[in-house]
SEFIZA-3560 file (N, C-alpha, C; in Angstrom, 3 decimals):
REM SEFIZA-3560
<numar><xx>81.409</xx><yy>124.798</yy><zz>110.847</zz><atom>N</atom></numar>
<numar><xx>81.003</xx><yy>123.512</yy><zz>111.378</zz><atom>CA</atom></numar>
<numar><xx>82.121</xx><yy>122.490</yy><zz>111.270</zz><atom>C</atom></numar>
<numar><xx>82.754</xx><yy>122.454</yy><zz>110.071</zz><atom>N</atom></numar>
<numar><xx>83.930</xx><yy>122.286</yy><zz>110.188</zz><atom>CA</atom></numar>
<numar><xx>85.430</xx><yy>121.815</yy><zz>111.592</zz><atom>C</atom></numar>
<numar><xx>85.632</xx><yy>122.884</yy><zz>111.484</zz><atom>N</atom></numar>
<numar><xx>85.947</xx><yy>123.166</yy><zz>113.021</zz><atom>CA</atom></numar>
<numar><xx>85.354</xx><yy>122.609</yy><zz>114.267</zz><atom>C</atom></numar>
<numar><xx>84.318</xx><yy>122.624</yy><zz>114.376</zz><atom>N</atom></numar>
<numar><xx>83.563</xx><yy>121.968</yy><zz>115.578</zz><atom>CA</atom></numar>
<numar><xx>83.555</xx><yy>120.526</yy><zz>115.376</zz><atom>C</atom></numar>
<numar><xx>83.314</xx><yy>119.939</yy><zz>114.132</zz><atom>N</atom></numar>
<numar><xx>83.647</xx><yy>118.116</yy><zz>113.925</zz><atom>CA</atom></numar>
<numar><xx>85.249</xx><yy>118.174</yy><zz>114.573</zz><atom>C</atom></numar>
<numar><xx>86.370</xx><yy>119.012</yy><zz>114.116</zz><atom>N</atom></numar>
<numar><xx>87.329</xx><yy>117.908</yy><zz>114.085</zz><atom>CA</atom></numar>
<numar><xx>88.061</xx><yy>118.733</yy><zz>115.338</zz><atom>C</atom></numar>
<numar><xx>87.662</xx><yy>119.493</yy><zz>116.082</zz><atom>N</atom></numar>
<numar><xx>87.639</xx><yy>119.614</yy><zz>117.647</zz><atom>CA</atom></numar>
<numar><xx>86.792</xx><yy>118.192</yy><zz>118.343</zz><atom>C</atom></numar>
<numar><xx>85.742</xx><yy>118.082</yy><zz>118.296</zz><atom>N</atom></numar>
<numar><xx>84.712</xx><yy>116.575</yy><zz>118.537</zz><atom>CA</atom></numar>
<numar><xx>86.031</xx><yy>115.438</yy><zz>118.389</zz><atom>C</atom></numar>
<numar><xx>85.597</xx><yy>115.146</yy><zz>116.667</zz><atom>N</atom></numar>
<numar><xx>86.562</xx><yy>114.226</yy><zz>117.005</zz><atom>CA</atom></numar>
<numar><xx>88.076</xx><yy>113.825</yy><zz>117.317</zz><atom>C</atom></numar>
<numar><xx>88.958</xx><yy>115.368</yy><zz>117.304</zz><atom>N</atom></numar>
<numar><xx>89.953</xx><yy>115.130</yy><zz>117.735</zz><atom>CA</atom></numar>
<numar><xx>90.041</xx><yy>115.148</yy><zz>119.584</zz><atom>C</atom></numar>
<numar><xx>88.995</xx><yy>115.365</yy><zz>120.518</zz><atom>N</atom></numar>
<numar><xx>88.498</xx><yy>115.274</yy><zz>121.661</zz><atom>CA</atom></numar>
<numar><xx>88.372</xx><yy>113.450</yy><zz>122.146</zz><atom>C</atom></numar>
<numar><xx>87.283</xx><yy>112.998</yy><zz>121.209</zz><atom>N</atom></numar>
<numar><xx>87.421</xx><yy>111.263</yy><zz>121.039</zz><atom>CA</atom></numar>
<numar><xx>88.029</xx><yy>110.508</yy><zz>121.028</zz><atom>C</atom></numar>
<numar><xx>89.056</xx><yy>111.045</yy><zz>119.946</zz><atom>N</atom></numar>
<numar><xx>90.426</xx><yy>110.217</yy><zz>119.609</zz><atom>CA</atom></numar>
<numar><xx>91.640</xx><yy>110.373</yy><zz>120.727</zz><atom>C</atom></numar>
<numar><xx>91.624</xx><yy>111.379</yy><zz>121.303</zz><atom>N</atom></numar>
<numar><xx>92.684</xx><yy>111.396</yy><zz>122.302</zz><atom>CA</atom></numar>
<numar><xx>92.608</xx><yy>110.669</yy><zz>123.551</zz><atom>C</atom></numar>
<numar><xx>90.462</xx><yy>110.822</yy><zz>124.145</zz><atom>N</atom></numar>
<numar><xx>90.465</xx><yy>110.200</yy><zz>125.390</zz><atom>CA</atom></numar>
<numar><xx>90.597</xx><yy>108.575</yy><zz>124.567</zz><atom>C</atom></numar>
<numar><xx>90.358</xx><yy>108.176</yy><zz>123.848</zz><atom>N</atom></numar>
<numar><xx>90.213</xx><yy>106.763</yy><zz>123.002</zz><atom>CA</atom></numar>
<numar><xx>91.584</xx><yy>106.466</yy><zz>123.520</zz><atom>C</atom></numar>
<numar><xx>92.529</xx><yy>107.236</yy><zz>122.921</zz><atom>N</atom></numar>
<numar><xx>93.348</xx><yy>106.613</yy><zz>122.728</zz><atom>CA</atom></numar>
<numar><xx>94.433</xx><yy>106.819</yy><zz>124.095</zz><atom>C</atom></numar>
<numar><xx>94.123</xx><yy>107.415</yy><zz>124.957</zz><atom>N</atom></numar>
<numar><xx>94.694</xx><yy>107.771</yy><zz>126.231</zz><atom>CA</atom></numar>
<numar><xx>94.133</xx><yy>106.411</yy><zz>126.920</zz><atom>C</atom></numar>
<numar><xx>93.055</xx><yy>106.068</yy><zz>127.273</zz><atom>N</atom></numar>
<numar><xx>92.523</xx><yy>104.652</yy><zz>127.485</zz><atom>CA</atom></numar>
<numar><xx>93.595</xx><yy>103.322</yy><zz>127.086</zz><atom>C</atom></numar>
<numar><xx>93.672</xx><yy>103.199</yy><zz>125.512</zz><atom>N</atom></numar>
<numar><xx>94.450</xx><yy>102.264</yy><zz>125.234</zz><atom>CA</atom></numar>
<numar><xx>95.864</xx><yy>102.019</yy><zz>125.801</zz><atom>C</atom></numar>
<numar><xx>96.390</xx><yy>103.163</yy><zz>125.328</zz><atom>N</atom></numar>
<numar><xx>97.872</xx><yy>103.126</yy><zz>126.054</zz><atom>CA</atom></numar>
<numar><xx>98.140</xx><yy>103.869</yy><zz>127.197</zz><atom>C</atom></numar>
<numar><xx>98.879</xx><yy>102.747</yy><zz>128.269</zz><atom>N</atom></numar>
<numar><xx>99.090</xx><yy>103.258</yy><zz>129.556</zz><atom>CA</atom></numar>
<numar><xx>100.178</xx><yy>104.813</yy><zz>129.229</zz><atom>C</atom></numar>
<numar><xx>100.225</xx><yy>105.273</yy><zz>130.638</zz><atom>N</atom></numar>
<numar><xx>100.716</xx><yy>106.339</yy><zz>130.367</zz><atom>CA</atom></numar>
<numar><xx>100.152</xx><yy>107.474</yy><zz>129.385</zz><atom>C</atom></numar>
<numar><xx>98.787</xx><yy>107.799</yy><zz>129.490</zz><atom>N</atom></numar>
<numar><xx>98.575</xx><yy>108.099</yy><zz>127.762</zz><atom>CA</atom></numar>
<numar><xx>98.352</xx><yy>109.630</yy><zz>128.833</zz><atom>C</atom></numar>
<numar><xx>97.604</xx><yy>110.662</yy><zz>127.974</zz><atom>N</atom></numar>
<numar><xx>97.684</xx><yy>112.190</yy><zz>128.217</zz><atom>CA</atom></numar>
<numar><xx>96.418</xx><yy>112.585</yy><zz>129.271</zz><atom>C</atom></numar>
<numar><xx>96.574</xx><yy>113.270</yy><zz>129.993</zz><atom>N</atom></numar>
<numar><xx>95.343</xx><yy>113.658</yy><zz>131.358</zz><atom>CA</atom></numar>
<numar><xx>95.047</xx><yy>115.187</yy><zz>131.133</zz><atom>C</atom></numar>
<numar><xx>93.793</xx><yy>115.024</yy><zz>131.071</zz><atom>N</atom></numar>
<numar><xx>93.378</xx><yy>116.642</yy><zz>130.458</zz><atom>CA</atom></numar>
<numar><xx>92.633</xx><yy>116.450</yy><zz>129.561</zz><atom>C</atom></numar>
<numar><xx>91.364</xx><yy>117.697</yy><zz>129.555</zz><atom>N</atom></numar>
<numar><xx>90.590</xx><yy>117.386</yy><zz>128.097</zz><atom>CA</atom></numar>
<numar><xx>91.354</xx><yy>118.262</yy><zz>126.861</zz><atom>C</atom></numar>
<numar><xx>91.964</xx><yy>119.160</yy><zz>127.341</zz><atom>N</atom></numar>
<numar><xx>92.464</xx><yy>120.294</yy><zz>126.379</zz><atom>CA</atom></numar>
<numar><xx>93.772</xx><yy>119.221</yy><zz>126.025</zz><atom>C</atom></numar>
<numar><xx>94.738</xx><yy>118.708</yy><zz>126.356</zz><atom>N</atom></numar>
<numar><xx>95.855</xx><yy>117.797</yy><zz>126.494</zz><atom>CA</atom></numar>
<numar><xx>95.566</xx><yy>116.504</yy><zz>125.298</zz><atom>C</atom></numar>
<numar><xx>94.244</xx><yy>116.008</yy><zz>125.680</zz><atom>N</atom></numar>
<numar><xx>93.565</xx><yy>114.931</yy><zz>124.683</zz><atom>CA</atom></numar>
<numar><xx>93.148</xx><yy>115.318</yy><zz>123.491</zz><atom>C</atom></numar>
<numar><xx>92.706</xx><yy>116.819</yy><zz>123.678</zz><atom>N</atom></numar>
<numar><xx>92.031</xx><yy>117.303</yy><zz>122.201</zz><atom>CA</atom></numar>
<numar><xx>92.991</xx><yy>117.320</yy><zz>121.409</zz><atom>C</atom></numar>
<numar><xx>94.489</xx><yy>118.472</yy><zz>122.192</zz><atom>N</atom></numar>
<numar><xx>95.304</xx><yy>117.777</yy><zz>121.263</zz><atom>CA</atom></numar>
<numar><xx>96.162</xx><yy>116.976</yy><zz>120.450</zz><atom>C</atom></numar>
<numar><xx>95.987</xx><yy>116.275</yy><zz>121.225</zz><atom>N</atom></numar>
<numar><xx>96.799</xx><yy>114.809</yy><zz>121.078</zz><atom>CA</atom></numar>
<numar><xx>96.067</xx><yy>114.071</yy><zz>120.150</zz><atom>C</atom></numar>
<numar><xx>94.981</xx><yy>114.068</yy><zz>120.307</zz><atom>N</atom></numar>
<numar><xx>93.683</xx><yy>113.651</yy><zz>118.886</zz><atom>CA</atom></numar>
<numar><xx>94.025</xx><yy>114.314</yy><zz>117.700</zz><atom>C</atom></numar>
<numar><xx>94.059</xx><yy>115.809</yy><zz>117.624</zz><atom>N</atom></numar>
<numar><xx>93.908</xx><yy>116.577</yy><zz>116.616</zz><atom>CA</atom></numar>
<numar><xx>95.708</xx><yy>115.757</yy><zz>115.370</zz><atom>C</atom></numar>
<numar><xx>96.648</xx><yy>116.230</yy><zz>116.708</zz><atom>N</atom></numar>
<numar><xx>97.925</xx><yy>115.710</yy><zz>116.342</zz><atom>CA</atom></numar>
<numar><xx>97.838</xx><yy>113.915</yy><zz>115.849</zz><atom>C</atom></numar>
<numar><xx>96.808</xx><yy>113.513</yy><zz>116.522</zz><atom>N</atom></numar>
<numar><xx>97.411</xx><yy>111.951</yy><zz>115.819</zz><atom>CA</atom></numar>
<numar><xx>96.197</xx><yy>111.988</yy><zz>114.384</zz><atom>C</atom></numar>
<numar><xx>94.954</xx><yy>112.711</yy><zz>114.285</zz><atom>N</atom></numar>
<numar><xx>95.107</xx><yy>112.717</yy><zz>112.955</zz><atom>CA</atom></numar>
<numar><xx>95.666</xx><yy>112.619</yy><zz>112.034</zz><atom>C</atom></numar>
<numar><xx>96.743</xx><yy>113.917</yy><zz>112.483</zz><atom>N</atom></numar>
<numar><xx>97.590</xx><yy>114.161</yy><zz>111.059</zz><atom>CA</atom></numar>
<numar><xx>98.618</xx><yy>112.952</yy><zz>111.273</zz><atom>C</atom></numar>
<numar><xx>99.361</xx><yy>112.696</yy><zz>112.061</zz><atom>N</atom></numar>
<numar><xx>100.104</xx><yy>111.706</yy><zz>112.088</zz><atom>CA</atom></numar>
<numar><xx>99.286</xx><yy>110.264</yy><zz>111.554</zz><atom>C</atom></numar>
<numar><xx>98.424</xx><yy>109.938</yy><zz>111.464</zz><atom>N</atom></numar>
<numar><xx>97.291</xx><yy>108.899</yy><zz>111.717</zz><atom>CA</atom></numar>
<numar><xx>97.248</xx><yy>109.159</yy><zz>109.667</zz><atom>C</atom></numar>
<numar><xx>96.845</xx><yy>110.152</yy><zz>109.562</zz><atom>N</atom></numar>
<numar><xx>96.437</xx><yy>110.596</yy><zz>107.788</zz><atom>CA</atom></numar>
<numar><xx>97.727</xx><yy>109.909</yy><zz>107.426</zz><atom>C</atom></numar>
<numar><xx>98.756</xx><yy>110.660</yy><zz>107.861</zz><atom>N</atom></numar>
<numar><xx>100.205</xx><yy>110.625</yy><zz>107.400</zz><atom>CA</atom></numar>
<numar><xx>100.804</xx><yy>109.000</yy><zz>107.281</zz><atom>C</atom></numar>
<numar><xx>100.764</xx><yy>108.174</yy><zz>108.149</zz><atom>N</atom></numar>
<numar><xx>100.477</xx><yy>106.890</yy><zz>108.687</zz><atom>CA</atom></numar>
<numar><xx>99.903</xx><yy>106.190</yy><zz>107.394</zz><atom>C</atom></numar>
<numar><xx>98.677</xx><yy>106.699</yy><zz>106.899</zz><atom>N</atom></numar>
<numar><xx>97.478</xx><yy>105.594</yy><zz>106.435</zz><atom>CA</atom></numar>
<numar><xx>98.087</xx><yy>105.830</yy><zz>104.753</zz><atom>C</atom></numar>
<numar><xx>98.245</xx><yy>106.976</yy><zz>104.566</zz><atom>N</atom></numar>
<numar><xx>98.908</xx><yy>107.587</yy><zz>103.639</zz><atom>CA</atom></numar>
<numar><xx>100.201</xx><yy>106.792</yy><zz>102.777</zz><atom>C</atom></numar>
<numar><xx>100.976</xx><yy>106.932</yy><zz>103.833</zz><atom>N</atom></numar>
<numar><xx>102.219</xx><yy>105.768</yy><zz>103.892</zz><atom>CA</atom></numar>
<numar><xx>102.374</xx><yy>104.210</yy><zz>103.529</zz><atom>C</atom></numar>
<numar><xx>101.021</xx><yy>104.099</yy><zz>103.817</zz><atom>N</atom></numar>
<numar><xx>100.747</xx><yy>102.488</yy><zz>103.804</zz><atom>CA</atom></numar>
<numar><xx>99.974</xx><yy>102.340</yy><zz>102.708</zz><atom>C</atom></numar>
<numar><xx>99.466</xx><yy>103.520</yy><zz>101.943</zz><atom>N</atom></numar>
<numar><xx>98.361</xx><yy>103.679</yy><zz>100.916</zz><atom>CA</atom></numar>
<numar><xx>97.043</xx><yy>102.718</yy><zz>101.286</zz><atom>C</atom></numar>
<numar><xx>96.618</xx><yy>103.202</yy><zz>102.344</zz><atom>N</atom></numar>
<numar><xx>95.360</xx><yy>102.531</yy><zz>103.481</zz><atom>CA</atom></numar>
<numar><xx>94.116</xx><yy>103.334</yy><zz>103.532</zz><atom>C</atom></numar>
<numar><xx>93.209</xx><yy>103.304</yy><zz>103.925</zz><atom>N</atom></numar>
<numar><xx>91.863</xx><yy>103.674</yy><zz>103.355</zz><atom>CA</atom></numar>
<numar><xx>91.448</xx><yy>103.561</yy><zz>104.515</zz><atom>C</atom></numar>
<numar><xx>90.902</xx><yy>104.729</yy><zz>105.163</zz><atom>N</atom></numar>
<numar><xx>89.903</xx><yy>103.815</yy><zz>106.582</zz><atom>CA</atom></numar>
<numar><xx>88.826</xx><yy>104.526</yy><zz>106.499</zz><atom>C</atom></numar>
<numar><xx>88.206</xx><yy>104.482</yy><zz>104.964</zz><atom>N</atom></numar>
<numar><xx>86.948</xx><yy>105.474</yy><zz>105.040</zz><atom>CA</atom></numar>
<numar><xx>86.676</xx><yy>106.772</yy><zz>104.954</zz><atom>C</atom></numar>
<numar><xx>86.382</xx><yy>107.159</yy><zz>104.644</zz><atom>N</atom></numar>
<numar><xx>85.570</xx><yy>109.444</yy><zz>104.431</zz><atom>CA</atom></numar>
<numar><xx>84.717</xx><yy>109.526</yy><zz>105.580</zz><atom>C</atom></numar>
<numar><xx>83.995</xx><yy>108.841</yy><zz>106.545</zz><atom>N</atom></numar>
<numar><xx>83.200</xx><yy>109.515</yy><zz>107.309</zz><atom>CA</atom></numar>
<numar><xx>84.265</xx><yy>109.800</yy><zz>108.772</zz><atom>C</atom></numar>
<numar><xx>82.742</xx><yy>110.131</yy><zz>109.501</zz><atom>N</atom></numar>
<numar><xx>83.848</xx><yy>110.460</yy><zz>110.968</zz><atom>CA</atom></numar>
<numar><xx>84.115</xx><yy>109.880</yy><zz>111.724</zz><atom>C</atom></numar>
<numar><xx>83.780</xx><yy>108.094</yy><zz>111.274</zz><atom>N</atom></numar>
<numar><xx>84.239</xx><yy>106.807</yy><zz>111.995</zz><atom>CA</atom></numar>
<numar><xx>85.670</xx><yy>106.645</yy><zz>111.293</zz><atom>C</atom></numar>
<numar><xx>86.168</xx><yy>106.361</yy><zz>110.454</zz><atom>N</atom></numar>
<numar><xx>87.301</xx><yy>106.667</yy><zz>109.509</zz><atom>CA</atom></numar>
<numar><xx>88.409</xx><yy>107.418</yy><zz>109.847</zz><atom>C</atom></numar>
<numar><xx>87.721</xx><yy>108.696</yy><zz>110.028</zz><atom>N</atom></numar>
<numar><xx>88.482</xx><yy>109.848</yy><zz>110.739</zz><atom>CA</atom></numar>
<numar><xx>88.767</xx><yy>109.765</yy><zz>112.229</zz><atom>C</atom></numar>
<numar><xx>87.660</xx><yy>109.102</yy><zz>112.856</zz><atom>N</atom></numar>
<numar><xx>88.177</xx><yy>109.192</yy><zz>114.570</zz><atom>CA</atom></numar>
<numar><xx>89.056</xx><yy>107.865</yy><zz>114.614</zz><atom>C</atom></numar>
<numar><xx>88.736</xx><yy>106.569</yy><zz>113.446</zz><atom>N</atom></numar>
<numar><xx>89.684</xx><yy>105.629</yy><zz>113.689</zz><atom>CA</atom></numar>
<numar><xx>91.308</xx><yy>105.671</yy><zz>113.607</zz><atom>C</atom></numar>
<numar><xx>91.070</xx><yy>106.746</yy><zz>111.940</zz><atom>N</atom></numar>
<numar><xx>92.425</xx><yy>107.519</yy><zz>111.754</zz><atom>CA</atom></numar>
<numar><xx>93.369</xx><yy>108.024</yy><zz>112.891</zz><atom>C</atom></numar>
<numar><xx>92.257</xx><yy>109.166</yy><zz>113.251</zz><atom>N</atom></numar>
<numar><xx>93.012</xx><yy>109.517</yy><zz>114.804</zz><atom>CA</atom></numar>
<numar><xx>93.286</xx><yy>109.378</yy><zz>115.776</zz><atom>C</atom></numar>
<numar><xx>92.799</xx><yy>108.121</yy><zz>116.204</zz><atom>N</atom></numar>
<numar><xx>93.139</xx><yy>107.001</yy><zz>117.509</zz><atom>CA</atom></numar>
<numar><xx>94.253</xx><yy>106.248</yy><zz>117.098</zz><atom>C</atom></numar>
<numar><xx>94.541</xx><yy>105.543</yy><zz>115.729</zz><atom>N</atom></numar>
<numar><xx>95.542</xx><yy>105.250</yy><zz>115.872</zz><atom>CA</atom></numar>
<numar><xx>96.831</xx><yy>106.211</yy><zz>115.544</zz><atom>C</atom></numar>
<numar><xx>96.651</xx><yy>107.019</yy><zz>114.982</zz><atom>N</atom></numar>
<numar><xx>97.661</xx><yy>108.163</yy><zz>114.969</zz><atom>CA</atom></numar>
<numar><xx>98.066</xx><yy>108.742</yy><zz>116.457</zz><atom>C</atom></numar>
<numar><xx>97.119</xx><yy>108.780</yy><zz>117.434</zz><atom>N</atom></numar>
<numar><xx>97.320</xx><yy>109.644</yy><zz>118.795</zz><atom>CA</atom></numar>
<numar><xx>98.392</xx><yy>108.226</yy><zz>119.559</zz><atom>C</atom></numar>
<numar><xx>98.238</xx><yy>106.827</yy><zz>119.617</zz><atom>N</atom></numar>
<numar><xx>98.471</xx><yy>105.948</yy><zz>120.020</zz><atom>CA</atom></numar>
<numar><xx>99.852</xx><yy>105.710</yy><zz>119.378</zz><atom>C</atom></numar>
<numar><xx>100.022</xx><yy>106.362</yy><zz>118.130</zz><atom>N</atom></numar>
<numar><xx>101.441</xx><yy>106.276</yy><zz>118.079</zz><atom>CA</atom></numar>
<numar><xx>102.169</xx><yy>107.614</yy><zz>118.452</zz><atom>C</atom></numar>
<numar><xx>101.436</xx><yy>108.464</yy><zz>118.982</zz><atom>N</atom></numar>
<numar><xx>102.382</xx><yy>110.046</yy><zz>119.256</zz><atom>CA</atom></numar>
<numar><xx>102.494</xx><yy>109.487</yy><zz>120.918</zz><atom>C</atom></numar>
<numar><xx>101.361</xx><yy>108.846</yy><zz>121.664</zz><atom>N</atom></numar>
<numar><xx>101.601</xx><yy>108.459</yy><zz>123.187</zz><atom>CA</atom></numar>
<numar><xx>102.580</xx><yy>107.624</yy><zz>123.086</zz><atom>C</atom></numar>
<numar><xx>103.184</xx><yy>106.264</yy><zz>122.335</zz><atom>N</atom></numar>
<numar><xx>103.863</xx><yy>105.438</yy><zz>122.522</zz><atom>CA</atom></numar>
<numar><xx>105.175</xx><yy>105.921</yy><zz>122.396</zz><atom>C</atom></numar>
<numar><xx>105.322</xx><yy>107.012</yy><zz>121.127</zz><atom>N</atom></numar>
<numar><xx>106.700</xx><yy>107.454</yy><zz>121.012</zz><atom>CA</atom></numar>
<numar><xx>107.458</xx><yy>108.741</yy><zz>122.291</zz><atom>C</atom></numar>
<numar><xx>106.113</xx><yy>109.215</yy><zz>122.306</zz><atom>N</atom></numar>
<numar><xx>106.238</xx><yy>110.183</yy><zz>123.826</zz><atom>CA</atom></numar>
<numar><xx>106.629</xx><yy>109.053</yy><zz>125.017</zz><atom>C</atom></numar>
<numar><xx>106.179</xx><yy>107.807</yy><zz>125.322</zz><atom>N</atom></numar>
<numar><xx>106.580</xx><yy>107.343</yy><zz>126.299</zz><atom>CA</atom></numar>
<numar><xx>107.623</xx><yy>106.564</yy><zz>125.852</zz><atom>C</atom></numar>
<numar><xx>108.485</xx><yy>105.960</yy><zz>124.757</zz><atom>N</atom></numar>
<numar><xx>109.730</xx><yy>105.833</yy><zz>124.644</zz><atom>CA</atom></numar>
<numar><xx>110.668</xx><yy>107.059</yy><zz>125.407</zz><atom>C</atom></numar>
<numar><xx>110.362</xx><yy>108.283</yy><zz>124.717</zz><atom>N</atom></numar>
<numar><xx>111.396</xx><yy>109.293</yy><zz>124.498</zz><atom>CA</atom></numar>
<numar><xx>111.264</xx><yy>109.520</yy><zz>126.053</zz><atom>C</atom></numar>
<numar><xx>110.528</xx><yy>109.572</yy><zz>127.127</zz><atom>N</atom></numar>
<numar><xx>110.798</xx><yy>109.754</yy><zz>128.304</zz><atom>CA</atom></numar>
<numar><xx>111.008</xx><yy>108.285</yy><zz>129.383</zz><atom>C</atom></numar>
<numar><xx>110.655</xx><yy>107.090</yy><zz>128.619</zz><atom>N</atom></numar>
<numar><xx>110.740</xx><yy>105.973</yy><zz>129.553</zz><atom>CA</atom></numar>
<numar><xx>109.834</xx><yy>105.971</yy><zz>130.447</zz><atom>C</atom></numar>
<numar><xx>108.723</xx><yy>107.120</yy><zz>130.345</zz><atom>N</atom></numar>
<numar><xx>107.801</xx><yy>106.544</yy><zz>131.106</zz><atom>CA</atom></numar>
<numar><xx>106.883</xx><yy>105.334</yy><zz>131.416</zz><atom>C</atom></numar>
<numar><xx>106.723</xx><yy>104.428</yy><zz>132.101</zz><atom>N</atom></numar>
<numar><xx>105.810</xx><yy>103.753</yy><zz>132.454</zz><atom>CA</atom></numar>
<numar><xx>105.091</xx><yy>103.600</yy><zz>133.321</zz><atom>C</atom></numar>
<numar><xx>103.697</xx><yy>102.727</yy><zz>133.203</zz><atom>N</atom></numar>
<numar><xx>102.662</xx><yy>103.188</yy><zz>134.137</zz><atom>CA</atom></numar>
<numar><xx>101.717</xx><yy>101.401</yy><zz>133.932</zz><atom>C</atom></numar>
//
């Protein structure tokens, strides 16, 4: 069950965060992982800052929206894309 939450919410966090920032990722498989990835970047992030955004799976999808929002922003540096 495991597995099936943080597929869910790494699914959430990607279209979330594909929304926010232009240029962001098209695809559900593309978003899942871009969610899954800004988790850890997002953990890694909160970690860094010794930041707290909660144990549930509001916490966790907040985690991973802003983690995905910084893997889209640095992806659209590194190519100059804009949109």
């Amino acid at each position: 069950m495991g597995l099936l939450w943080s597929l869910l919410i790494g699914l959430a966090a990607g279209l979330i965060a594909s929304w926010i920032m232009p240029g962001g990722a098209n695809g559900c498989i593309w978003n899942t992982v871009l969610g899954l990835l800004g988790g850890v970047v997002g953990g890694w992030v909160f970690s860094l800052l010794d930041v707290s955004a909660g144990t549930g799976v509001w916490g966790q999808l907040v985690v991973a929206v802003i983690g995905a929002v910084i893997l889209i922003a640095i992806y659209n540096a590194i190519t100059k894309r804009k949109k």
